[in-house]
SEZALO-553757 format. One record per residue (C-alpha): residue number from 0; x, y, z; residue in one letter. Coordinates in nm, 2 decimals. Layout:
<sites>
    k    east   north      up  r
  NUM       X       Y       Z  A
...
</sites>
This chain:
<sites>
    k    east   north      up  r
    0    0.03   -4.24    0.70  X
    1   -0.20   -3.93    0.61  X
    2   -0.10   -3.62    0.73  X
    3   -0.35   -3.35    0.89  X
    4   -0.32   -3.05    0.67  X
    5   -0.38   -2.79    0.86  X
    6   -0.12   -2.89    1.16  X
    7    0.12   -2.93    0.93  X
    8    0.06   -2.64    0.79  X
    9    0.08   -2.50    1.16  X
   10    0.41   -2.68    1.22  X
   11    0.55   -2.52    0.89  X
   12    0.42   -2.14    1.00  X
   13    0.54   -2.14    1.38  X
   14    0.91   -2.34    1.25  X
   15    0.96   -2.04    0.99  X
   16    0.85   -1.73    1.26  X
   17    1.08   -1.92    1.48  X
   18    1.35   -1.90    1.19  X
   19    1.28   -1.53    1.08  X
   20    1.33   -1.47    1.46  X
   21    1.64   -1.56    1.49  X
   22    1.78   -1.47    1.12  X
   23    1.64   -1.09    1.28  X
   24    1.87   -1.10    1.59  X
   25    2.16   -1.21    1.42  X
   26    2.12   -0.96    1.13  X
   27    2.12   -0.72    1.45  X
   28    2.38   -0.86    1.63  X
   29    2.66   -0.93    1.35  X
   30    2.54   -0.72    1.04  X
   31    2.84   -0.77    0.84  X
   32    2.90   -1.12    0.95  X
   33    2.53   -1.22    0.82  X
   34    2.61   -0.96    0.49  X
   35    2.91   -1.20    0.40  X
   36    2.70   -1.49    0.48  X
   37    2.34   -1.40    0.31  X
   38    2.63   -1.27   -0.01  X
   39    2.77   -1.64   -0.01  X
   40    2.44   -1.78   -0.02  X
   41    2.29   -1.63   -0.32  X
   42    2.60   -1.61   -0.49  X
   43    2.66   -1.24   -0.49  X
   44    2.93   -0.96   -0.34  X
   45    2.69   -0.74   -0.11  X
   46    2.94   -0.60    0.08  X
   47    2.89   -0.26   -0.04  X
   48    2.55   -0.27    0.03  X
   49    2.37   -0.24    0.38  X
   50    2.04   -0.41    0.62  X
   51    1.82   -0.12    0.63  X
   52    1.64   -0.29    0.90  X
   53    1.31   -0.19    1.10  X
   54    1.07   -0.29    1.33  X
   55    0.78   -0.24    1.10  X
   56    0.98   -0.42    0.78  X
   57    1.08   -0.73    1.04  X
   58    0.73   -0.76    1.14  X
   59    0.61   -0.75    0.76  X
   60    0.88   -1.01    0.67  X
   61    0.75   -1.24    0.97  X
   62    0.37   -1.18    0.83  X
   63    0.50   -1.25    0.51  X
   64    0.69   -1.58    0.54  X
   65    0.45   -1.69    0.82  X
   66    0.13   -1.71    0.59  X
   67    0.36   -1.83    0.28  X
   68    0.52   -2.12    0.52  X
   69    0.17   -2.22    0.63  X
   70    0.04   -2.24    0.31  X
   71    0.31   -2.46    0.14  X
   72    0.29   -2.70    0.41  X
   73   -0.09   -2.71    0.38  X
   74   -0.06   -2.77    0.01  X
   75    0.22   -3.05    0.05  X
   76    0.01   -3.20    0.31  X
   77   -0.30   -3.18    0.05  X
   78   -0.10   -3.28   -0.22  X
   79    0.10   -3.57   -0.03  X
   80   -0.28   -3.71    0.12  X
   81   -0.42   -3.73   -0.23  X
   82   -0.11   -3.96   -0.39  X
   83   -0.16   -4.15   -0.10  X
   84   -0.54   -4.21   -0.22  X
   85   -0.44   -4.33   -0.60  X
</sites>
């Protein structure tokens, strides 16, 4: 089954602004709970340190991961089409 590139490329941009979202509003709802948890995830102690979130650096952050999300899932879907080819 070929997949079309650029929707799945799409799919992989909207599915990461939905996650970035909702990372946001939980890093503003429970800041130390998501410190503790972000801390456990890259195997670190960050409790000393702090969010030093803003509207401008979430929006960046969403630009960011948005365009690198949509690329990696066009280049997967490129890559995946041409092994299907050989």
């Amino acid at each position: 089954m070929k997949l079309h590139e650029v929707k799945f490329g799409t799919a992989c941009a909207i599915t990461a602004a939905l996650l970035w979202v909702l990372c946001t509003i939980l890093v503003l709802a429970m800041p130390s709970l998501m410190l503790s948890m972000t801390g456990a995830m890259v195997h670190m102690q960050l409790q000393d340190m702090g969010w030093h979130l803003n509207l401008a650096g979430a929006l960046l952050g969403l630009l960011a991961w948005v365009l690198a999300a949509g690329f990696s899932g066009w280049l997967l879907a490129s890559v995946y089409n041409r092994l299907l080819n050989r």
